[in-house]
C-alpha positions in Angstrom: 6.0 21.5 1.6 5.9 20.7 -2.0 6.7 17.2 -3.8 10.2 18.5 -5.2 13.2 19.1 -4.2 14.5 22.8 -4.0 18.1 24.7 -2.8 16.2 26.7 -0.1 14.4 24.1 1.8 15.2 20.7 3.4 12.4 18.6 2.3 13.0 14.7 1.6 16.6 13.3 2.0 16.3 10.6 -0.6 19.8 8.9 0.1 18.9 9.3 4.2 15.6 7.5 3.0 17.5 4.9 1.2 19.7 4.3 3.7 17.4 3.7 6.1 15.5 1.2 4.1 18.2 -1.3 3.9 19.8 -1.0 7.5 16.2 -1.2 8.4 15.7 -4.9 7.0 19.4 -5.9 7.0 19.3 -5.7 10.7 16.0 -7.4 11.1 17.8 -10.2 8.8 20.5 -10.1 11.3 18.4 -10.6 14.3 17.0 -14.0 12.6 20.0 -15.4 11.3 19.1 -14.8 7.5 22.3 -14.6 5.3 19.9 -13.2 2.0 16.7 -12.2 1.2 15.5 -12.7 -2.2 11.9 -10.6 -3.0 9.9 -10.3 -6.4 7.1 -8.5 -4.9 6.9 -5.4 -7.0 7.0 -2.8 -3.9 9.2 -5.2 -2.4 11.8 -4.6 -5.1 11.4 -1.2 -5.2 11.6 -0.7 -1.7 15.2 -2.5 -1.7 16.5 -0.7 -4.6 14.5 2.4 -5.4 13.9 0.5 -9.4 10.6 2.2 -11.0 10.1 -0.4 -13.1 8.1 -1.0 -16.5 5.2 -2.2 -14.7 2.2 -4.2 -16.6 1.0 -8.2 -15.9 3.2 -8.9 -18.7 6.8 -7.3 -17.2 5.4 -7.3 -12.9 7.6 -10.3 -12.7 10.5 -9.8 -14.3 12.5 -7.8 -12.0 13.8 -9.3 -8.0 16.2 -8.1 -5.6 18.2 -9.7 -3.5 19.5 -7.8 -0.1 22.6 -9.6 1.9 22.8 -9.5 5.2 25.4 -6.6 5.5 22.9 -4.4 3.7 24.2 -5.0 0.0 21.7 -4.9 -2.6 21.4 -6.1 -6.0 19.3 -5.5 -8.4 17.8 -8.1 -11.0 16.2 -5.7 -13.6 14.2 -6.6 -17.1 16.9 -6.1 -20.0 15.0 -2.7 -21.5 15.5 -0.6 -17.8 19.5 -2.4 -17.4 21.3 0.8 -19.1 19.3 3.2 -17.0 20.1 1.2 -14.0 23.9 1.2 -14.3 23.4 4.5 -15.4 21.4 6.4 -12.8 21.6 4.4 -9.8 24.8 4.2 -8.0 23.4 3.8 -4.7 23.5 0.1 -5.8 25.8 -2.4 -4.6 24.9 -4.7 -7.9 23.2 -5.0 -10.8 21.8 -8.2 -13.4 19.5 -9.1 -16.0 16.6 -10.8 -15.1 16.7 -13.0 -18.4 14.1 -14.5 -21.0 15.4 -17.7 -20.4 14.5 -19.8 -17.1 18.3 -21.6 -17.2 19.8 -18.3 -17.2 17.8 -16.5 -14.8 18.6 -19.1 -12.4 22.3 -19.0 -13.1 22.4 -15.1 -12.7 20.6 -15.9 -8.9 22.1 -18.8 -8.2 25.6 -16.9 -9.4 24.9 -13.6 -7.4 24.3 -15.5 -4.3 27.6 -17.5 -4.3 29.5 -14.8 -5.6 28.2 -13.5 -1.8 28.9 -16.2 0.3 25.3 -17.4 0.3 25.6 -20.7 0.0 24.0 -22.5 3.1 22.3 -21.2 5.6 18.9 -19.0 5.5 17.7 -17.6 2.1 14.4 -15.5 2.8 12.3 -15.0 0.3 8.5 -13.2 -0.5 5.6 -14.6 -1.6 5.6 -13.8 -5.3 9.0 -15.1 -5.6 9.6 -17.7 -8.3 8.5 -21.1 -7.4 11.5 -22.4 -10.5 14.5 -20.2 -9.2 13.8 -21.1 -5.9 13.4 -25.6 -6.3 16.2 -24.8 -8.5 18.0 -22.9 -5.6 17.6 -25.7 -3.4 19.1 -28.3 -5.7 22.2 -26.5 -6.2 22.5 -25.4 -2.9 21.3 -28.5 -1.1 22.5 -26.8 2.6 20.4 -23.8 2.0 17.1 -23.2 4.2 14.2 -21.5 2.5 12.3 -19.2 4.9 8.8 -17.6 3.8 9.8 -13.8 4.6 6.5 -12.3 3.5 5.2 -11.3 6.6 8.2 -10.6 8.5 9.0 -8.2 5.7 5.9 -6.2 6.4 6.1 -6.2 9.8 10.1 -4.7 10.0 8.8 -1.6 7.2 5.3 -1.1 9.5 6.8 1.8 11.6 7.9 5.2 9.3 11.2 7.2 9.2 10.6 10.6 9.3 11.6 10.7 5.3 9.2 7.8 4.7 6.6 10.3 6.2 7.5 12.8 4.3 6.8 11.3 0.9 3.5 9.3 2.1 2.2 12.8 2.4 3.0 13.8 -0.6 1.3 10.7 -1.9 -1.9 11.7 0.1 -1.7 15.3 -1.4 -1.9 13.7 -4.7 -4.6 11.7 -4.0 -6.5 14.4 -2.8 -6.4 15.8 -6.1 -7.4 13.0 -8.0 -10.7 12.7 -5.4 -11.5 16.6 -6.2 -11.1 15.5 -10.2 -13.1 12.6 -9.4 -15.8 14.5 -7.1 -16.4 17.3 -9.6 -17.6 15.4 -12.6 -20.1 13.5 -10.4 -23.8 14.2 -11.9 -26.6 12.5 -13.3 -25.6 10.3 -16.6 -21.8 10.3 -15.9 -19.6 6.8 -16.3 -18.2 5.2 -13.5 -15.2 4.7 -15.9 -15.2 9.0 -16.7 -14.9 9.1 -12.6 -12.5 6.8 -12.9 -10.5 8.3 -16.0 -10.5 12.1 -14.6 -9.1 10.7 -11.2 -6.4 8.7 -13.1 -5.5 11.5 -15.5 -5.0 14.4 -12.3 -3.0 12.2 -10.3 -0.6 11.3 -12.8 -0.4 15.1 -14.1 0.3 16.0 -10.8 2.8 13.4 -9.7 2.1 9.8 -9.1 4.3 7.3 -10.5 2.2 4.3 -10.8 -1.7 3.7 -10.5 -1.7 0.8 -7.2 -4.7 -0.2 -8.1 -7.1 1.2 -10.4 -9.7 3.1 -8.9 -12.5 2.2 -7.2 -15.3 3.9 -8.9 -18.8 2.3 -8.1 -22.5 2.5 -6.8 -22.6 -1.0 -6.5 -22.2 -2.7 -3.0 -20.9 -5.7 -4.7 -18.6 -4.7 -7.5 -15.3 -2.9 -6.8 -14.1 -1.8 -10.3 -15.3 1.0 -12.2 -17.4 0.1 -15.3 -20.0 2.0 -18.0 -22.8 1.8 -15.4 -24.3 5.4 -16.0 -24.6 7.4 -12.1 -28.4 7.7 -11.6 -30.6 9.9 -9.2 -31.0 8.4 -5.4 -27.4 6.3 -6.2 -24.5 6.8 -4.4 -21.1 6.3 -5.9 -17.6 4.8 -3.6 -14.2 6.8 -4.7 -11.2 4.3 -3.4 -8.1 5.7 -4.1 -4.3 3.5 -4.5 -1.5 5.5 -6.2 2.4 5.5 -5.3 4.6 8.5 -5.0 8.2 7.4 -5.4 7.2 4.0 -4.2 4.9 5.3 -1.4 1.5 4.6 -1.7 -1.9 7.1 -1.1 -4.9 5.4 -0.2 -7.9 6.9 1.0 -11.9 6.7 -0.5 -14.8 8.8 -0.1 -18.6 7.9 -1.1 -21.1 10.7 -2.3 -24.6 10.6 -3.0 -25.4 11.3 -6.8 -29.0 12.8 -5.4 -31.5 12.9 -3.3 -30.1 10.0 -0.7 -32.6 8.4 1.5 -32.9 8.2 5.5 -31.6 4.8 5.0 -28.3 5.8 2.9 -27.8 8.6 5.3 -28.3 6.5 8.5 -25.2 4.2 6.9 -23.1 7.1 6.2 -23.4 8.9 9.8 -22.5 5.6 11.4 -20.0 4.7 8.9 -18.1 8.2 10.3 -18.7 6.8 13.7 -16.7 4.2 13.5 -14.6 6.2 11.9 -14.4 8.5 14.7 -14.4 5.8 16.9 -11.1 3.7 15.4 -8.9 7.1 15.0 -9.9 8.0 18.4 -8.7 4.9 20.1 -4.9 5.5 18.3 -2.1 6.1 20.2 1.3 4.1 21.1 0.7 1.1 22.8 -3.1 0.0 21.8 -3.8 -3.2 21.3 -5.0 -4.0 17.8 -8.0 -6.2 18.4 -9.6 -3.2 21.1 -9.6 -0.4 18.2 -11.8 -3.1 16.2 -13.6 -3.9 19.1 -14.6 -0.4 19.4 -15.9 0.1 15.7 -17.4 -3.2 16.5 -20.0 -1.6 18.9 -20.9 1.3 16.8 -22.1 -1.3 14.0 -23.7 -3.0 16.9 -25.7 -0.5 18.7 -26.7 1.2 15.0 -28.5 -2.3 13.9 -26.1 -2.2 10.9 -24.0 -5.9 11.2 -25.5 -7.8 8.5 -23.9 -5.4 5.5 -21.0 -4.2 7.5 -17.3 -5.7 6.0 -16.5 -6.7 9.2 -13.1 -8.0 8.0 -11.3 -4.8 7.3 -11.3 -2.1 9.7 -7.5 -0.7 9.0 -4.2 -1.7 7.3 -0.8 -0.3 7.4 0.1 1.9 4.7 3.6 2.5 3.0 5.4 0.8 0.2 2.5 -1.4 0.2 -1.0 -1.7 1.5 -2.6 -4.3 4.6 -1.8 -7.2 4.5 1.3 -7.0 3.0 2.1 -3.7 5.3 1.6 -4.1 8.8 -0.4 -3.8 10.8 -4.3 -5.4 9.9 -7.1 -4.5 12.0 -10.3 -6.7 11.4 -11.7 -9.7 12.3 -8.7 -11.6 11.1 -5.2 -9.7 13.0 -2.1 -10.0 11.1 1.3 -10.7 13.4 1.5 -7.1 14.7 -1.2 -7.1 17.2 -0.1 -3.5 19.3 -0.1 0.1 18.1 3.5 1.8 17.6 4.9 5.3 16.8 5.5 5.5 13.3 2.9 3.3 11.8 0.8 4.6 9.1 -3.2 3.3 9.2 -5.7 3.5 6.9 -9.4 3.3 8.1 -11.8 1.9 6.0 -14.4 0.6 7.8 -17.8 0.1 5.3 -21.1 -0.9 4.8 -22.0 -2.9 1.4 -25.8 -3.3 1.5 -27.2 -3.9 -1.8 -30.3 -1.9 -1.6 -28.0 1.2 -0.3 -24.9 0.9 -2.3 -21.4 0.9 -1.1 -20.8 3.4 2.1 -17.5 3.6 2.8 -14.7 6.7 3.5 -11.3 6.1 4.4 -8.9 8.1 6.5 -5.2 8.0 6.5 -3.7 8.3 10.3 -0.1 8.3 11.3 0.5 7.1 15.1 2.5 9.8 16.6 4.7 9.3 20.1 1.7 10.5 22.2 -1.7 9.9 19.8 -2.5 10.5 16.3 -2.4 12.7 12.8 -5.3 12.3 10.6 -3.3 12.8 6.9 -6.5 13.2 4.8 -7.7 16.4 4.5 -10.6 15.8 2.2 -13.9 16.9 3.0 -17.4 14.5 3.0 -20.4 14.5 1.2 -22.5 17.4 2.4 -25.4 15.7 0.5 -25.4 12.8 2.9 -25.4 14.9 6.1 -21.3 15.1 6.7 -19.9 16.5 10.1 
């Protein structure tokens, strides 16, 4: 199934997708008495109203959304993207400028909410949301409770629709072919930062909307951004992966040896797919959270490799956003979903940073189906290393 839709095949029904979205939170609003929920998280925003917005550190906060508790949304959108909202967005309930001016952006809030009805009661909000509008917020409406909805937000988007599925593998196809850009121009004397550009380059030409995070190209255990560090002989070199297709996000890394890896870099790699093998294997509805660490746990153990292992990440929900802001988060440290359900979508990351062996790590995407699991990555592993 491609990315696009077609007349002669039912791929992704983006209204059914929308639809969902906002019942999906509305009624988890509903169930703890919140009247409004007001979010300037960038995948929080787009998740509400479908907005790709004019993203840089400059703009990131000048768009919100605020969904009611009868699942209308409004949009609060930057001036330059307000024509193309009223134009090409009617699935919206609402739409306002998020002004230049901190008076005025707190009127347009403050005005959209009473407008609604919201005037007392419990206003949610996420954890980027403006510290000003919301102080402001409470002055004006002195009977209104402010709830931190950050959490609860990721926990009611942690399990998939079928639609939502759909496009997160589309967003692992692309990513795929950002790794093969990525993985073919690996060789002795190459930049980090050309990995990093060729990655970048394919996945946008082939479909991504926005770069998550920019890629993590290095052969440094202690440094996660690329950089002009040339790729030497005996190195080996971590590929993470982040993009978003239509708001959905691919996320999956693989490491390769530049040349000639040593019994050492090898040892790390064939127990790094271990516990790999190890946390996909225990998946399946109904799992507690803290025994699929557990059981990575005693891989690391019984291979002698604890001291370098990042024994605070093993997994993290995947969707609109990434762990810990999508449920749920395997590690040492749980987030609030602590059991395995159908629908959830898991990345594995499970790694080894030892300085004198550079950063081992490869990440699997897996889906939690009603009886066990679907690994989404199809990617293949470093045959240099010694992959299965």
């Amino acid at each position: 199934m491609g990315e696009t839709g077609v007349d002669w095949e039912g791929r992704i029904d983006w209204p059914k997708l929308r639809a969902f979205r906002t019942a999906n939170i509305a009624a988890a609003m509903r169930k703890e008495g919140v009247k409004a929920l007001l979010v300037q998280r960038y995948e929080n925003v787009r998740y509400l109203t479908c907005i790709r917005p004019f993203t840089s550190l400059i703009y990131h906060p000048r768009y919100a959304a605020i969904l009611f508790d009868d699942g209308r949304v409004c949009l609060l959108t930057e001036a330059g993207d307000l024509a193309h909202a009223k134009a090409k967005m009617p699935w919206l309930d609402e739409i306002r400028v998020w002004p230049y001016d901190n008076d005025e952006i707190i009127k347009n809030v403050s005005d959209a909410l009473s407008e609604n009805g919201v005037s007392s009661g419990q206003l949610a909000f996420d954890d980027v949301t403006s510290p000003t509008v919301l102080f402001a917020l409470q002055k004006i409406f002195p009977d209104l409770q402010l709830i931190d909805w950050t959490a609860t937000f990721g926990v009611a988007r942690a399990r998939k629709s079928p639609e939502e599925i759909q496009v997160i593998r589309s967003a692992v196809e692309i990513a795929e072919v950002g790794m093969a850009a990525a993985r073919d121009a690996i060789g002795e004397g190459v930049k980090e930062s050309v990995l990093a550009a060729r990655m970048v380059a394919s996945m946008i030409e082939a479909g991504a909307d926005s770069i998550a995070t920019f890629p993590q190209v290095s052969t440094d255990a202690n440094r996660r951004m690329a950089s002009d560090a040339r790729l030497r002989h005996g190195q080996v070199v971590l590929l993470d992966i982040n993009i978003s297709y239509n708001g959905y996000v691919g996320d999956f890394a693989r490491t390769y040896s530049v040349g000639g890896p040593n019994a050492e870099q090898k040892h790390a790699f064939h127990t790094q797919i271990a516990c790999l093998d190890a946390a996909i294997g225990a998946v399946k509805p109904g799992v507690d959270i803290a025994d699929v660490h557990d059981a990575v746990k005693e891989v690391v153990m019984s291979a002698g490799l604890q001291e370098h292992w990042a024994d605070y990440i093993t997994g993290h929900g995947v969707g609109a956003s990434i762990g810990p802001f999508e449920q749920p988060l395997i590690g040492s440290t749980l987030g609030p979903m602590r059991t395995l359900e159908e629908g959830m979508v898991i990345a594995f990351e499970p790694g080894f940073f030892d300085p004198k062996l550079g950063p081992i790590r490869n990440e699997e995407m897996v889906l939690v189906t009603e009886t066990g699991h679907e690994v989404l990555t199809k990617f293949g592993y470093c045959a240099k290393l010694g992959a299965p």
